[in-house]
LUMRO-775434 format. One record per atom (N, C-alpha, C): residue in three letters; chain; atom name; x, y, z. Coordinates in steps of 0.02 Angstrom, whole numbers, padded with zeros to 5 digits. Example, Ala and Ser with C-alpha at 12.3 -4.5 7.8 and 13.67 -1.06 7.14 Angstrom:
BEGIN
Ala A N 00660 -00284 00390
Ala A CA 00615 -00225 00390
Ala A C 00660 -00165 00390
Ser A N 00642 -00112 00354
Ser A CA 00684 -00053 00357
Ser A C 00645 00002 00394
end
This chain:
BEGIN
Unk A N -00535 -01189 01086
Unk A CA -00483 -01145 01059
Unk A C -00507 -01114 00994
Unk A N -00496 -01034 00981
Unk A CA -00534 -01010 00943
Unk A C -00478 -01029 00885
Unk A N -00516 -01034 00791
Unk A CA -00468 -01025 00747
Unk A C -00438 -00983 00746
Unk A N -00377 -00991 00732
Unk A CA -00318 -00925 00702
Unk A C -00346 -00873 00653
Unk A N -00319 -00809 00653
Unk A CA -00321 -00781 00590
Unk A C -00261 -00762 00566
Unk A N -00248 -00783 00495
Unk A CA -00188 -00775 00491
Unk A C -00184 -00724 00443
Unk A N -00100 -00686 00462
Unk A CA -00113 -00634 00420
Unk A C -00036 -00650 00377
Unk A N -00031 -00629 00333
Unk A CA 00030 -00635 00296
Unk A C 00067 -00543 00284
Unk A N 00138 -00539 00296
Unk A CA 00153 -00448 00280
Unk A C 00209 -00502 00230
Unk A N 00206 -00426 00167
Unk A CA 00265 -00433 00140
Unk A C 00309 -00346 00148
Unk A N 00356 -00346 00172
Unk A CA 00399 -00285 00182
Unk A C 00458 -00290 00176
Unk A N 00486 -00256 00114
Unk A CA 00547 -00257 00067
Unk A C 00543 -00229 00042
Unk A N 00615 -00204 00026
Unk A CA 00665 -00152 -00039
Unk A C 00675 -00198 -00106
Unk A N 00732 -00168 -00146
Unk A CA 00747 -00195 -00196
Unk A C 00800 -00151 -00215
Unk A N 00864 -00216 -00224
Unk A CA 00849 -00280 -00225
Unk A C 00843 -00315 -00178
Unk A N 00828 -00381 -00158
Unk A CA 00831 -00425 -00097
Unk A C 00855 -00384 -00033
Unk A N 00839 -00384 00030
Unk A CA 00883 -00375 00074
Unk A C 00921 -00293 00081
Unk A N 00885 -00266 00006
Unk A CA 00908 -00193 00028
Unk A C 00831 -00149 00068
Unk A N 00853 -00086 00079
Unk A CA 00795 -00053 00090
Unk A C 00734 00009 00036
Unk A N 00793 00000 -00003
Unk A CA 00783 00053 -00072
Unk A C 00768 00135 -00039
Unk A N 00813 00154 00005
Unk A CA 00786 00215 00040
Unk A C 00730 00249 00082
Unk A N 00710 00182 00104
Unk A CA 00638 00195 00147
Unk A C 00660 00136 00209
Unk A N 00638 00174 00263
Unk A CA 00640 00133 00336
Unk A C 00619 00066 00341
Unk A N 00592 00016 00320
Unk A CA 00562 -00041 00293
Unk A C 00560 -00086 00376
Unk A N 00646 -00064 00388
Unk A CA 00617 -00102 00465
Unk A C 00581 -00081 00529
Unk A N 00588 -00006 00514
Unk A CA 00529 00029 00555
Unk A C 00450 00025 00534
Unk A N 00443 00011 00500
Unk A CA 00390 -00018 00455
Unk A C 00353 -00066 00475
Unk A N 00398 -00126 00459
Unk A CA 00398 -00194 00476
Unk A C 00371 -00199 00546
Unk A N 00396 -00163 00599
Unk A CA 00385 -00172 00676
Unk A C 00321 -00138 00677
Unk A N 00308 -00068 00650
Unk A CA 00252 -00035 00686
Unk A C 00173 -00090 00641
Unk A N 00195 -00125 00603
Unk A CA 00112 -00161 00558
Unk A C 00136 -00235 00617
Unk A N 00163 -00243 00630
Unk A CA 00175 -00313 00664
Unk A C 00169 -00292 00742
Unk A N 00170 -00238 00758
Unk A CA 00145 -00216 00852
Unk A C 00083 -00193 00842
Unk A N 00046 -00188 00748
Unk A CA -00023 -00150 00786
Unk A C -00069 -00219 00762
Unk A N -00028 -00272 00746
Unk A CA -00072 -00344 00726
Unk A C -00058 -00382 00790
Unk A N -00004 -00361 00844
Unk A CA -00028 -00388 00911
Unk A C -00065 -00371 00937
Unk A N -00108 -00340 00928
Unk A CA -00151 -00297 00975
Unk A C -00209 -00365 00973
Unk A N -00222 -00407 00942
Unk A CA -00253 -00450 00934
Unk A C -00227 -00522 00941
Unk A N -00246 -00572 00983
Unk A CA -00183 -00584 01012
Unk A C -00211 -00688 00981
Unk A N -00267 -00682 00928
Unk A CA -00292 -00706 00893
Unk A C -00254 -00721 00825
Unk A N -00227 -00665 00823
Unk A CA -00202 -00653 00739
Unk A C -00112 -00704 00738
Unk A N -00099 -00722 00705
Unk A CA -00047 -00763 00681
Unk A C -00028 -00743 00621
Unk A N 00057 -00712 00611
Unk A CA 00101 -00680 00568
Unk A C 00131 -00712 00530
Unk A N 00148 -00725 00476
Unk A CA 00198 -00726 00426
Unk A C 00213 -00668 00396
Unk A N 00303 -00657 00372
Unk A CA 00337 -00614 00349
Unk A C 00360 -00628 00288
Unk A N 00384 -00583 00242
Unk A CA 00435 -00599 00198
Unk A C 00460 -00552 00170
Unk A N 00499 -00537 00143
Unk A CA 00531 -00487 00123
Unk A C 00502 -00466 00007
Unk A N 00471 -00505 00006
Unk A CA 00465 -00487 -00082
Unk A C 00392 -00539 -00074
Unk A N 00372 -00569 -00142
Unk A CA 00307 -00612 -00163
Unk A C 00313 -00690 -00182
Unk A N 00399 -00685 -00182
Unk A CA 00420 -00760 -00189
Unk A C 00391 -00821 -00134
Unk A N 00353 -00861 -00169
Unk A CA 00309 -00902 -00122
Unk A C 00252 -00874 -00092
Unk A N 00216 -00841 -00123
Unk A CA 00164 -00805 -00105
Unk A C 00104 -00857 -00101
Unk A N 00129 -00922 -00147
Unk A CA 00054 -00974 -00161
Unk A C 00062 -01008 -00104
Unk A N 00119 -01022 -00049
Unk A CA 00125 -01050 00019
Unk A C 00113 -01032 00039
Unk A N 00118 -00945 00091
Unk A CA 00098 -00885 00123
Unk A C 00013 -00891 00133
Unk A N -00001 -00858 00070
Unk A CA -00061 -00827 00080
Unk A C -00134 -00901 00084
Unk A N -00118 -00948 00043
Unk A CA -00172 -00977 00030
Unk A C -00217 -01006 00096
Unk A N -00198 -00988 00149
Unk A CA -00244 -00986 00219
Unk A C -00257 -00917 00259
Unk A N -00215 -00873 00209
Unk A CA -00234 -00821 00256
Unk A C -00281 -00776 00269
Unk A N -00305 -00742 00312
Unk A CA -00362 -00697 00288
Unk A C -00360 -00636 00248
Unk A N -00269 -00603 00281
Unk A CA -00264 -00531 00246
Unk A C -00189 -00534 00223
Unk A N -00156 -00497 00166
Unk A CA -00093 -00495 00163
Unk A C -00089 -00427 00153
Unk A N -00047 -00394 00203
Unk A CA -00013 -00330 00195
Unk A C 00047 -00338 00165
Unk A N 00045 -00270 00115
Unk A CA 00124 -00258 00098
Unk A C 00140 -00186 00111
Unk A N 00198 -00190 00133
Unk A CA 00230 -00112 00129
Unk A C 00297 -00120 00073
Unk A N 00288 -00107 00043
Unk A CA 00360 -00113 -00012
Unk A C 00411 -00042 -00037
Unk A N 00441 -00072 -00059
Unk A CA 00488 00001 -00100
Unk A C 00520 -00042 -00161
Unk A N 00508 -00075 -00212
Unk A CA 00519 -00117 -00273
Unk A C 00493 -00185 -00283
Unk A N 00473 -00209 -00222
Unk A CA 00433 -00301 -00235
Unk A C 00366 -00261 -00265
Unk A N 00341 -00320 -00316
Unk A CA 00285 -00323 -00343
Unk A C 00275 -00405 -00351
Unk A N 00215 -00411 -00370
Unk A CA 00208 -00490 -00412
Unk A C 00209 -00487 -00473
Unk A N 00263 -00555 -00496
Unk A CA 00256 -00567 -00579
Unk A C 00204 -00589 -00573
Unk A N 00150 -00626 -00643
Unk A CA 00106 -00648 -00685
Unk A C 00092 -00702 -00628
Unk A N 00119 -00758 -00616
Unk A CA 00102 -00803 -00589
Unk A C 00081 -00801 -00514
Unk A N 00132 -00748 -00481
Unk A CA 00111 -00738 -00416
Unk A C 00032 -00690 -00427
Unk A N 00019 -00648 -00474
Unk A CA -00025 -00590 -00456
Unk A C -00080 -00651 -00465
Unk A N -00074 -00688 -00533
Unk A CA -00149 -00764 -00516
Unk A C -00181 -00803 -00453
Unk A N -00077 -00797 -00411
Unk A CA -00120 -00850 -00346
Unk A C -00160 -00775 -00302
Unk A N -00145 -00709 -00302
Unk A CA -00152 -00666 -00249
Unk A C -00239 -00664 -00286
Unk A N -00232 -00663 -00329
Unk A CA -00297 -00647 -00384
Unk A C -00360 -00710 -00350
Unk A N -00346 -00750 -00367
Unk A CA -00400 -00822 -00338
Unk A C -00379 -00807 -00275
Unk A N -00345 -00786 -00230
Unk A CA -00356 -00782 -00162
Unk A C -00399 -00732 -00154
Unk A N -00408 -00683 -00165
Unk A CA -00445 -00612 -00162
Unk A C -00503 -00635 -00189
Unk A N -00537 -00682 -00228
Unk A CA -00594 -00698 -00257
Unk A C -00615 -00758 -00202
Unk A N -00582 -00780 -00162
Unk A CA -00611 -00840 -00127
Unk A C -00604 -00795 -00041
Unk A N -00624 -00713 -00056
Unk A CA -00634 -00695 00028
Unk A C -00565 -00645 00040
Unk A N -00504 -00681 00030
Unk A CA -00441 -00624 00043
Unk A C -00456 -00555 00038
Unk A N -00423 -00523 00096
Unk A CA -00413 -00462 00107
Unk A C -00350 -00412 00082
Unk A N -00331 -00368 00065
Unk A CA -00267 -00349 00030
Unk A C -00273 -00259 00057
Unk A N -00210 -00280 00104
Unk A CA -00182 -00188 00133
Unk A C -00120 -00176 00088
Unk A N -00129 -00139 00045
Unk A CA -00073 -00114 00025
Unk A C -00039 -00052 00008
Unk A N 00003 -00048 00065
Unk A CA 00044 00017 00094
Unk A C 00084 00037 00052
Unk A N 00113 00116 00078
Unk A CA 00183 00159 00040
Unk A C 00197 00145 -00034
Unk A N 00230 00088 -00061
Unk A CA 00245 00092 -00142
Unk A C 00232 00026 -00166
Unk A N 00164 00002 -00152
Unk A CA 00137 -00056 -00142
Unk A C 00116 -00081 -00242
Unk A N 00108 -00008 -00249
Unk A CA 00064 00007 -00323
Unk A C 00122 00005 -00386
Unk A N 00176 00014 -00358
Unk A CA 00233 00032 -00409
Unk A C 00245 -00013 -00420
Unk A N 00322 -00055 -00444
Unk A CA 00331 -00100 -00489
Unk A C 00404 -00083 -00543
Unk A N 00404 -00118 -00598
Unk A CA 00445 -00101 -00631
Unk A C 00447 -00026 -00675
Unk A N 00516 -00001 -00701
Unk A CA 00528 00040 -00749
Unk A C 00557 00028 -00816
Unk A N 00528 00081 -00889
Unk A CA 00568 00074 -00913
Unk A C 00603 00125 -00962
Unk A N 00656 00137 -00988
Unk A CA 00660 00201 -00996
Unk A C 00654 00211 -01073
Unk A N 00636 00290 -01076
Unk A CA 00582 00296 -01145
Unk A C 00626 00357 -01185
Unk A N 00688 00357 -01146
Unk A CA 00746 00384 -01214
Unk A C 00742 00485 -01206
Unk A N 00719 00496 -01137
Unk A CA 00714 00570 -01122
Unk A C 00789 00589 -01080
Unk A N 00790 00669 -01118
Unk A CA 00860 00688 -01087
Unk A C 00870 00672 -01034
Unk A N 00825 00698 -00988
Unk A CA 00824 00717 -00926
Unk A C 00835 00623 -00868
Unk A N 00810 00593 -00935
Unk A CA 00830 00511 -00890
Unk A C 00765 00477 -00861
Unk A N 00714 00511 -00849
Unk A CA 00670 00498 -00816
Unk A C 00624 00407 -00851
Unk A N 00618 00386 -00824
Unk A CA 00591 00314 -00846
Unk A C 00509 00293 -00800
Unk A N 00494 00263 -00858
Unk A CA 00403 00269 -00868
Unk A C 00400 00201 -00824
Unk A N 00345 00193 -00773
Unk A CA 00317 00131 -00730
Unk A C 00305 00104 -00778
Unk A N 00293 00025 -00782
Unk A CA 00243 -00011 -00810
Unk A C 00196 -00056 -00794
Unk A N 00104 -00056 -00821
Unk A CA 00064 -00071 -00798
Unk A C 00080 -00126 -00811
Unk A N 00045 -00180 -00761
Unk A CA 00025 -00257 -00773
Unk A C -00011 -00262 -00740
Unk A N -00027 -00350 -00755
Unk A CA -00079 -00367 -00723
Unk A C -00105 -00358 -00636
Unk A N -00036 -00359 -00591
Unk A CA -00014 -00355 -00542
Unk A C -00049 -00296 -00515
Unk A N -00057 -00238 -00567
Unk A CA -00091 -00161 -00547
Unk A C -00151 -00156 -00565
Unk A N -00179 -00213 -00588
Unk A CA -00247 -00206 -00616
Unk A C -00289 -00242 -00571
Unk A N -00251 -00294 -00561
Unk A CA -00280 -00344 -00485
Unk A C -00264 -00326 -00398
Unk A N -00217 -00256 -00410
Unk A CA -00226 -00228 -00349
Unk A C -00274 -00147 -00353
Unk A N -00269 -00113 -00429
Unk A CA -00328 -00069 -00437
Unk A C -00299 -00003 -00437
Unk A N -00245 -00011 -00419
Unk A CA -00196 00063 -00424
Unk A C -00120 00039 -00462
Unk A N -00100 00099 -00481
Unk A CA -00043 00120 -00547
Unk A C 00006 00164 -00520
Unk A N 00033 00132 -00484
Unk A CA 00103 00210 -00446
Unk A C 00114 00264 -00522
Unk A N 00110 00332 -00506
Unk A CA 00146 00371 -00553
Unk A C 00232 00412 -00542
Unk A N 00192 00449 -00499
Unk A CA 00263 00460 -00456
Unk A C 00239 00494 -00388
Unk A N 00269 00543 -00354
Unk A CA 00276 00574 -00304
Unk A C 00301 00654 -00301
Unk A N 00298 00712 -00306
Unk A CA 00342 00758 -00285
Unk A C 00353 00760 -00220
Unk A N 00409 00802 -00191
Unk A CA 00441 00783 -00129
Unk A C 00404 00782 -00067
Unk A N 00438 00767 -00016
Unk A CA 00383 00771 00067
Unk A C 00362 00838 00083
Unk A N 00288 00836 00080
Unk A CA 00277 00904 00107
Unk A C 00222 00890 00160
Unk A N 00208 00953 00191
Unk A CA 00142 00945 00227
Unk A C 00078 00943 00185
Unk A N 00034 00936 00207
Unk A CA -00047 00928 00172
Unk A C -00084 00921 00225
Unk A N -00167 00945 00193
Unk A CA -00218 00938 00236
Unk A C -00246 00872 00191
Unk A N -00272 00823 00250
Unk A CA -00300 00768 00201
Unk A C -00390 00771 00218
Unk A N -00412 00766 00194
Unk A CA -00510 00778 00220
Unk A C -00547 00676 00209
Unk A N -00559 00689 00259
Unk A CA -00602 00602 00256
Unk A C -00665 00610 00203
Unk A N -00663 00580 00136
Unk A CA -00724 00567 00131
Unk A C -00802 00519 00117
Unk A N -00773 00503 00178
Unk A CA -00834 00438 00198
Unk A C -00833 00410 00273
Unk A N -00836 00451 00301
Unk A CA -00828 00430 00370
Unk A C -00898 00393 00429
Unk A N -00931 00345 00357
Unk A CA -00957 00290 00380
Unk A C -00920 00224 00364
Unk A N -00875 00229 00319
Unk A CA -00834 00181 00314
Unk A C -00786 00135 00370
Unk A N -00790 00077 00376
Unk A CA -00738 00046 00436
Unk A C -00666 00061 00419
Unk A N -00653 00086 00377
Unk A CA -00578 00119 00369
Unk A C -00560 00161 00383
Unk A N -00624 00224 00386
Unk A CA -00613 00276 00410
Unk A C -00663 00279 00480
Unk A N -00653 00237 00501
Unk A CA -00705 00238 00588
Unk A C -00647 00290 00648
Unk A N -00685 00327 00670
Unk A CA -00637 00373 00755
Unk A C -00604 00405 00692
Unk A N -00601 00417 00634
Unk A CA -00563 00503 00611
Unk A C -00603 00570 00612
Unk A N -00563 00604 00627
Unk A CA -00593 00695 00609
Unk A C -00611 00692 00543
Unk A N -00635 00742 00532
Unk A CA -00656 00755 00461
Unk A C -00624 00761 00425
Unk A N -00534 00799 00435
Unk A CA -00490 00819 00403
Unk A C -00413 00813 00448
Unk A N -00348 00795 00418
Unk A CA -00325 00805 00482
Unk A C -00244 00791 00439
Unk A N -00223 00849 00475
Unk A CA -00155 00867 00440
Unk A C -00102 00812 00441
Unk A N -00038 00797 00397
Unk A CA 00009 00761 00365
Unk A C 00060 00771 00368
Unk A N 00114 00736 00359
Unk A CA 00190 00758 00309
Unk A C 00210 00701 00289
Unk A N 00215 00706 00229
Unk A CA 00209 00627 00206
Unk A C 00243 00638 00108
Unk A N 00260 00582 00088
Unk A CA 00263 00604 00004
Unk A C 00200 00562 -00017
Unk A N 00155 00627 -00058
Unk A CA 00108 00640 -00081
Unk A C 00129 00571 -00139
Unk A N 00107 00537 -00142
Unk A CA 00092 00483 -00207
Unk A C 00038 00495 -00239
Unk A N 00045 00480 -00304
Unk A CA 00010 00505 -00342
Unk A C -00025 00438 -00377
Unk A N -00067 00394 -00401
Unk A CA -00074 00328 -00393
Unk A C -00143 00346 -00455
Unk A N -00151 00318 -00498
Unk A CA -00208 00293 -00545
Unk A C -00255 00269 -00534
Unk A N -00313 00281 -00514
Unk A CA -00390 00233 -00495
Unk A C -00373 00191 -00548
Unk A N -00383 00119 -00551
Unk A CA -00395 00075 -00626
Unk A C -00466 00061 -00619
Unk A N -00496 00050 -00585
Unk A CA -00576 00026 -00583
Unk A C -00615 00098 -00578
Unk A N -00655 00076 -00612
Unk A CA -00719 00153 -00611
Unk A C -00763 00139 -00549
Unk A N -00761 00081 -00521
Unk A CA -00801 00082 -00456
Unk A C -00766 00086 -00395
Unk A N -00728 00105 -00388
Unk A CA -00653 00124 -00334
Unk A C -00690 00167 -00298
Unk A N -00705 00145 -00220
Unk A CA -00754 00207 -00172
Unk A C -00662 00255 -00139
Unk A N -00646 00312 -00139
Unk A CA -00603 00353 -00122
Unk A C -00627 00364 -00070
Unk A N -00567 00370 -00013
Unk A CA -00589 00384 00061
Unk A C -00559 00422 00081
Unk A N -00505 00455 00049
Unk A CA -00453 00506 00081
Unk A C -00447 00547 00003
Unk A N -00439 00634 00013
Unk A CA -00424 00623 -00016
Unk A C -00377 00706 -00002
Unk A N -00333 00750 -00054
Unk A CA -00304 00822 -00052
Unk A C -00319 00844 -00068
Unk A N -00314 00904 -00077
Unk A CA -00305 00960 -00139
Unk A C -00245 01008 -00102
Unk A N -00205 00982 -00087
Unk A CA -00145 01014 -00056
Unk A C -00089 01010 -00135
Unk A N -00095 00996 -00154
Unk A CA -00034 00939 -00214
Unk A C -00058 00965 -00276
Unk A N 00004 00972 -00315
Unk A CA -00012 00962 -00397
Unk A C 00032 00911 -00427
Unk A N 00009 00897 -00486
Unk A CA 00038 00845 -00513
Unk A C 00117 00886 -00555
Unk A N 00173 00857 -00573
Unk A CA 00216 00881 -00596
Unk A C 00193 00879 -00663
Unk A N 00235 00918 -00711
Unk A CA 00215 00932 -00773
Unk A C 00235 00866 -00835
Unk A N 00290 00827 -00785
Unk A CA 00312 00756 -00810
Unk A C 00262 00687 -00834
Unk A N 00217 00712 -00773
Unk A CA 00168 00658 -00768
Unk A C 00133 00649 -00828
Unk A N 00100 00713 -00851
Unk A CA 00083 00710 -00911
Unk A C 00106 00699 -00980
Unk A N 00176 00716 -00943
Unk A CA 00236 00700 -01021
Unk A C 00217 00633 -01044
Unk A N 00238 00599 -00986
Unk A CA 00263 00524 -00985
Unk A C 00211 00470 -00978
Unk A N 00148 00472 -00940
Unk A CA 00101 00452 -00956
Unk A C 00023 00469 -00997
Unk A N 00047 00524 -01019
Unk A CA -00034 00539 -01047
Unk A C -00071 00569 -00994
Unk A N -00139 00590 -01022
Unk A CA -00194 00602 -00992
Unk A C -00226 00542 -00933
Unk A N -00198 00485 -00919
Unk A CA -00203 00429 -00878
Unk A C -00187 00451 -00824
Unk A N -00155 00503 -00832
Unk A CA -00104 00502 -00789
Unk A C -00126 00527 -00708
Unk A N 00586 00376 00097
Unk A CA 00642 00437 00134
Unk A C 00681 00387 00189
Unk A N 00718 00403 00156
Unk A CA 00747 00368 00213
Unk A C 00756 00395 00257
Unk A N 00719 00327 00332
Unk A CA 00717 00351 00385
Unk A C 00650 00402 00395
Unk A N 00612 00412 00356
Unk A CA 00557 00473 00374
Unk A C 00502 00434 00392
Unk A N 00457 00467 00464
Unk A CA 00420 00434 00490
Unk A C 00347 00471 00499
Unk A N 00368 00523 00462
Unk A CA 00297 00558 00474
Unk A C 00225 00548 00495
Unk A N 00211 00507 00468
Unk A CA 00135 00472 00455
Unk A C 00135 00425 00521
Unk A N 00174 00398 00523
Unk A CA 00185 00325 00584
Unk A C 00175 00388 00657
Unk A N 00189 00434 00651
Unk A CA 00199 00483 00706
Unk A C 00118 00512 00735
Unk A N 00059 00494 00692
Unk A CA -00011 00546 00687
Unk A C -00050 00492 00720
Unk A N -00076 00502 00747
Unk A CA -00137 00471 00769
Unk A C -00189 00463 00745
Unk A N -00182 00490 00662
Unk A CA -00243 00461 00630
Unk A C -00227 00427 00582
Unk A N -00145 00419 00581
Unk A CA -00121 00358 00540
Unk A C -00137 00292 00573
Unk A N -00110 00289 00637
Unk A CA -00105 00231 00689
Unk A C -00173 00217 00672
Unk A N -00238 00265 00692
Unk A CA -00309 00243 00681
Unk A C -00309 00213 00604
Unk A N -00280 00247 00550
Unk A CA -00287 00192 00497
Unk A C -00284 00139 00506
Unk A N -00239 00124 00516
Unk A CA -00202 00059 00514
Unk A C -00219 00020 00564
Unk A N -00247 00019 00609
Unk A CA -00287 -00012 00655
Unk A C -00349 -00017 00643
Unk A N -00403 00036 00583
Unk A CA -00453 00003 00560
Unk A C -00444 -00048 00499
Unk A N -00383 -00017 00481
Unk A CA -00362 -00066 00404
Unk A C -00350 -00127 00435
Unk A N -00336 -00142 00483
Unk A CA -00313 -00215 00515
Unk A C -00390 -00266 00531
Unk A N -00428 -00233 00580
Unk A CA -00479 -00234 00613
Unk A C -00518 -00280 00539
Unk A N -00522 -00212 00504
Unk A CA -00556 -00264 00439
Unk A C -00533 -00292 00396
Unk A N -00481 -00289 00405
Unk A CA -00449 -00382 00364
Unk A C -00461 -00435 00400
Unk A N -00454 -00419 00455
Unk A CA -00451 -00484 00506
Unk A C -00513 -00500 00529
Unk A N -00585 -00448 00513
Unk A CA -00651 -00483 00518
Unk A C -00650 -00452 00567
Unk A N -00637 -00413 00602
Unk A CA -00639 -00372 00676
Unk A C -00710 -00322 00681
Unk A N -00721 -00318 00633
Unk A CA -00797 -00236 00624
Unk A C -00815 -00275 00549
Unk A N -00831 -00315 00513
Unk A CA -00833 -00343 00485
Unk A C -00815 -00337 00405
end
């Protein structure tokens, strides 16, 4: 009998049990029907990072799709020594974001804040302007993440806008469909849908996410 591979998802709103305006349970099903495809792999769920040092510490990969869970300090340590002893880490839609706080502007708008949590996953949510179409261009398509894509291949999706934190960050996708809002720069410096299924709909999402799986789980190695 071959070993298991186990994978751990975390997919949740905020607070608890809400969805925070994103499909979460359509979500939930389409990363958990494309991790059957392997019939090797063994699931755990949860909805946030609470107990993350039970979850993950056998697993090979932990996906998150979120819309407000992040890890405090203590959870980002156990995800941290897991990722240093081999762990794999997919992290989807508003995986990068985290808390707010607000910095006293008319308009209301309130600033993310970095932690450790964004430094040990390598990206910094900023914000988003609304769903539009885009052309997205592969660039590295020797990569096992980007294995079976076109070169380029159209979207509708909200454009996130996300911070490299590491200077050695290899980029595999990337636009020039998008500009940044004029806020971004307000509010961070020079650093700087419910129900919408767009992406889940493309066949070179599904191919993501089926190479993103493949190599967590040691599949293409």
């Amino acid at each position: 009998m071959r070993t298991p591979i186990r994978v751990h998802v975390v997919a949740g709103g905020f607070p608890p049990g809400q969805h925070a305006g994103h499909d979460i349970d359509y979500a939930r099903m389409r990363i958990l029907t494309a991790l059957q495809a392997n019939e090797n792999v063994h699931t755990t769920v949860s909805g946030d990072f609470t107990d993350c040092h039970k979850w993950i510490r056998d697993a090979h990969l932990l996906i998150c799709y979120v819309a407000g869970p992040f890890a405090d300090e203590y959870q980002t340590g156990v995800i941290r020594d897991w990722l240093g002893d081999g762990g794999r880490w997919l992290a989807l839609h508003g995986s990068s974001g985290g808390k707010a706080e607000r910095i006293g502007r008319e308009d209301g708008r309130r600033r993310w804040v970095k932690t450790d949590y964004h430094e040990a996953l390598g990206g910094f949510f900023l914000t988003h302007p609304p769903i539009q179409e885009m052309n997205v261009s592969v660039a590295d398509r020797n990569h096992p993440l980007t294995y079976n894509l076109p070169n380029s291949f159209p979207v509708q999706d909200e454009p996130y806008m996300v911070e490299v934190m590491h200077p050695d960050t290899q980029v595999l996708l990337t636009t020039e469909d998008i500009t940044s809002p004029p806020h971004v720069d307000e509010i961070y410096g020079g650093d700087s849908a419910l129900r919408f299924r767009g992406p889940w709909e493309t066949e070179a999402y599904e191919q993501l996410l089926k190479n993103a799986i493949d190599w967590g789980t040691g599949v293409n190695g």
